[in-house]
ZAGU-814764 format. One record per residue (C-alpha): residue in three letters; x, y, z. Coordinates in steps of 0.2 Angstrom, whole numbers, plus 2048, in hexadecimal, padded with zeros to 3 digits. Example, Ala and Ser with C-alpha at 12.3 -4.5 7.8 and 13.67 -1.06 7.14 Angstrom:
REM residues 2
ala83E7EA827 ser8447FB824 
END
This chain:
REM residues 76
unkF2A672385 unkF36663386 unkF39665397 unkF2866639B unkF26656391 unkF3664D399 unkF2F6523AB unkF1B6483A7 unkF2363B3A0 unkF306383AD unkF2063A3BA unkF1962A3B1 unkF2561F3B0 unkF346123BC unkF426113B1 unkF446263B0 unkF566213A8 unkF4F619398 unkF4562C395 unkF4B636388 unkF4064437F unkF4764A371 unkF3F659363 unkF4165D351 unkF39669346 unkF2E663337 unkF2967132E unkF2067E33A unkF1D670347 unkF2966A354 unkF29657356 unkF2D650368 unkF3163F369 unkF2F636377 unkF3962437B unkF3861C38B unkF3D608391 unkF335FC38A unkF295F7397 unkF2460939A unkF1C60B389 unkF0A609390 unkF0D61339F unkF0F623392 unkF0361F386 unkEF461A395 unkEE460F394 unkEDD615383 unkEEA621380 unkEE462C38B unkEF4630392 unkEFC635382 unkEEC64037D unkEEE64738D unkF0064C38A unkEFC652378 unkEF165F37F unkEFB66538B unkF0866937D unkEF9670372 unkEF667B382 unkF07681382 unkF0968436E unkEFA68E36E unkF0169737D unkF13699374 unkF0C69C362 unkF1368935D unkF10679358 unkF1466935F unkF1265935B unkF15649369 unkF19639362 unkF1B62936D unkF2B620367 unkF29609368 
END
């Protein structure tokens, strides 16, 4: 999943050298962070966060599909 994640996020944005995914589990749900340069910010997150949903049900496809959950947070 954070490859999957790394690889969209890299799609979106210029600076791919300021990406960095990272996970950690919170319970029963995985929790992938995502920090990019700050100019980038609003290239992940999209005109009314449709990006981000979009990205968070990608990962909801995928848990369902691999009997997890996952959470997708957009670090500032």
């Amino acid at each position: 999943m954070l490859d999957l994640v790394t690889y969209i996020v890299e799609q979106l944005v210029d600076d791919k050298q300021a990406v960095n995914v990272t996970s950690a589990m919170d319970n029963e749900t995985e929790v992938i962070t995502i920090r990019v340069a700050e100019n980038d910010v609003g290239k992940v997150i999209g005109k009314q966060g449709k990006i981000a949903m979009s990205i968070r049900t990608l990962a909801k496809a995928v848990g369902i599909k691999n009997g997890k959950r996952y959470s997708i947070e957009i670090a500032d």
